[in-house]
C-alpha positions in Angstrom: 25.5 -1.2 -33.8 22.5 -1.5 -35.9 21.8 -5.3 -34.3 22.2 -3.7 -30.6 19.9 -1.0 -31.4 16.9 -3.4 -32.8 17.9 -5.7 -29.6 17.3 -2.5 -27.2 13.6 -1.4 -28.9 12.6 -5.6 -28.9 13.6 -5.3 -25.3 11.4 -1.8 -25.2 7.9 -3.4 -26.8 8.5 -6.6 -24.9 8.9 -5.0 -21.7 5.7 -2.4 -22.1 3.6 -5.1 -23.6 3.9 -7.1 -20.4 1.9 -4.1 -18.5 -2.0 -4.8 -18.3 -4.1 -2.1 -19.2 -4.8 -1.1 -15.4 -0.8 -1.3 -15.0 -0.8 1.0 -17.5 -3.2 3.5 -16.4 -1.6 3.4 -12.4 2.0 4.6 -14.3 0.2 7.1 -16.5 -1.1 8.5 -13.2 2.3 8.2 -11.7 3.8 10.5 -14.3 0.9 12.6 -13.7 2.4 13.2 -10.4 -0.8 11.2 -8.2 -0.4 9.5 -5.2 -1.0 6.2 -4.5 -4.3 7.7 -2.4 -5.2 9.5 -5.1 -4.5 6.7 -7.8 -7.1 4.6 -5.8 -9.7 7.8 -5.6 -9.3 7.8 -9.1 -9.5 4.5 -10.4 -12.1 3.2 -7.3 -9.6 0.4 -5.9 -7.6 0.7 -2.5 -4.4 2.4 -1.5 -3.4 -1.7 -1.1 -4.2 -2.4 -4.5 -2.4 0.5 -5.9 1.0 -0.8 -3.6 0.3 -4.3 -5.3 0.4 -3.0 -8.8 3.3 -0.3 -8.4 5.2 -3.8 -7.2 4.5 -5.4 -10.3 4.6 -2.9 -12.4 8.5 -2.4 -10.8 9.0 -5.8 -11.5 7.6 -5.7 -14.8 9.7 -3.0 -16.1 13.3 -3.7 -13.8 13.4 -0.5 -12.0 13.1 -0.3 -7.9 12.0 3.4 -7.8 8.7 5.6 -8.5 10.8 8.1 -10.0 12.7 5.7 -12.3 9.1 4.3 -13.1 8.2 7.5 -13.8 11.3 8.1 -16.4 10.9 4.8 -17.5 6.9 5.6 -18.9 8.2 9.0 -20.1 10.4 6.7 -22.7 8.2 4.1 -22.9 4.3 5.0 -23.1 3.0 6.5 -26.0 1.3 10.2 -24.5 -0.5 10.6 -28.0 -4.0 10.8 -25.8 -3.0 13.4 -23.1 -5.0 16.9 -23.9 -3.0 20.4 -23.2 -5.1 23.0 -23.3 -5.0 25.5 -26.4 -3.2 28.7 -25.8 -5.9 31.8 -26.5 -4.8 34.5 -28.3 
C-alpha cells in the first residue's frame, strides 16, 4: 500500500512538472472559470493559441475534458498565491 501510494504522488510531480509556466497559468485561469477569449485577453495571445495549449496541456496531464482539467489543477496546483479578500468586521 505504502509502495502504490509513493508510485501515485511520483506520478503527481512528474505529471505537473511537465506543464510550462504559460501551461500553467492558462489552467489556473481555467479553474478561475475564464474562457478561452478571455484567457487570451488576459495573457495577450490568441483564442488559437489558447486552443493549442488547452491540447497540450490535456495531453500533458491524460484527461480529454476542461472540467476534468479543471479537477485535475484543483489536485494538482499548489493555490498558495491566490488572494481572498479579508472579511471586515
Amino acid at each position: 500500500m505504502i509502495v502504490k501510494n509513493q508510485q501515485k504522488q511520483e506520478l503527481k510531480m512528474a505529471n505537473l512538472s511537465k506543464l510550462t509556466p504559460r501551461e500553467a497559468g492558462i489552467l489556473e485561469l481555467v479553474l478561475a472559470g475564464y474562457t478561452n477569449k478571455a484567457i487570451a485577453a488576459q495573457m495577450f495571445i490568441s483564442e488559437k493559441t489558447v486552443e493549442f495549449h488547452l491540447s497540450h496541456i490535456y495531453m500533458k496531464i491524460g484527461v480529454h475534458t476542461r472540467v476534468l482539467a479543471g479537477v485535475w489543477a484543483l489536485q494538482h496546483l499548489q493555490t498558495e498565491t491566490r488572494e481572498f479578500p479579508s472579511e471586515s468586521k
